[in-house]
C-alpha angles and dihedrals in degrees: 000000000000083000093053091044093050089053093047085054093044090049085047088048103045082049095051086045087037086051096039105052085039086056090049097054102044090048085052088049093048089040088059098033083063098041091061091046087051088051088050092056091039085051093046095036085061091042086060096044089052085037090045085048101047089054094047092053095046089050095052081043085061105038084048093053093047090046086057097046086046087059097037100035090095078064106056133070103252096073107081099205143089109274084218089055094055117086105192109221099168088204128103083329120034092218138009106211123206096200115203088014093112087055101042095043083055094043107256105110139033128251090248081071103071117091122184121235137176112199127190124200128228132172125177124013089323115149131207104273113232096251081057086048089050092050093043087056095048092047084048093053088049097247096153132122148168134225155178129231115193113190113185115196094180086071093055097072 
């Protein structure tokens, strides 16, 4: 019996060994299964930052040049008004244009000659933003006015 007994401890022994070097192997194959998977995600995860700067880069580009163009466009030739006319606001138009203002203040026009207009300025494939659209529709439907505000210091004592 005691050789019986050594071979069903050895068998015990061989499948604990047998278990234990199987377990070890598969653990070593799923740890670097995921390491590669980790390295992957680390790779892509790099790839988005460069792709995420270079938009941002190309989008400050942009906003910088239209700026620009915003600031310079009385100067170029395709604004077809006088420079002196343009009152540059930024926000929600970029200028508000009395046309015909500089002649008639120098009397050379009439007063029947100015026309108000607000320009906005776009480079690019910039679009109106909704508040401009919203501006565009109310000048459309006529929904302008002017007034006057008198403030009287004299009365406030």
């Amino acid at each position: 019996m005691s050789i019986w007994m050594a071979m069903l401890i050895g068998v015990c022994i061989g499948v604990v060994i047998t278990t234990i070097i199987l377990s070890n192997t598969r653990n070593g194959r799923i740890q670097a299964e995921y390491e590669q998977y980790i390295a992957q995600l680390q790779l892509e995860h790099q790839q988005s930052l460069l792709q995420a700067q270079k938009r941002s880069v190309n989008t400050s580009r942009a906003v910088l040049k239209g700026k620009m163009a915003e600031q310079l466009a009385p100067m170029l030739p395709e604004f077809c008004y006088l420079p002196s006319d343009a009152k540059f606001l930024g926000d929600p138009v970029d200028y508000v244009v009395f046309d015909g203002y500089t002649d008639f203040r120098d009397g050379e026009g009439l007063a029947e000659d100015i026309d108000v207009v607000l320009i906005d300025i776009k480079s690019g494939g910039a679009r109106l933003t909704k508040g401009q659209q919203a501006i565009a529709q109310a000048i459309r439907e006529g929904r302008v006015r002017f007034e006057t505000l008198r403030i009287d210091f004299d009365d406030q004592g």
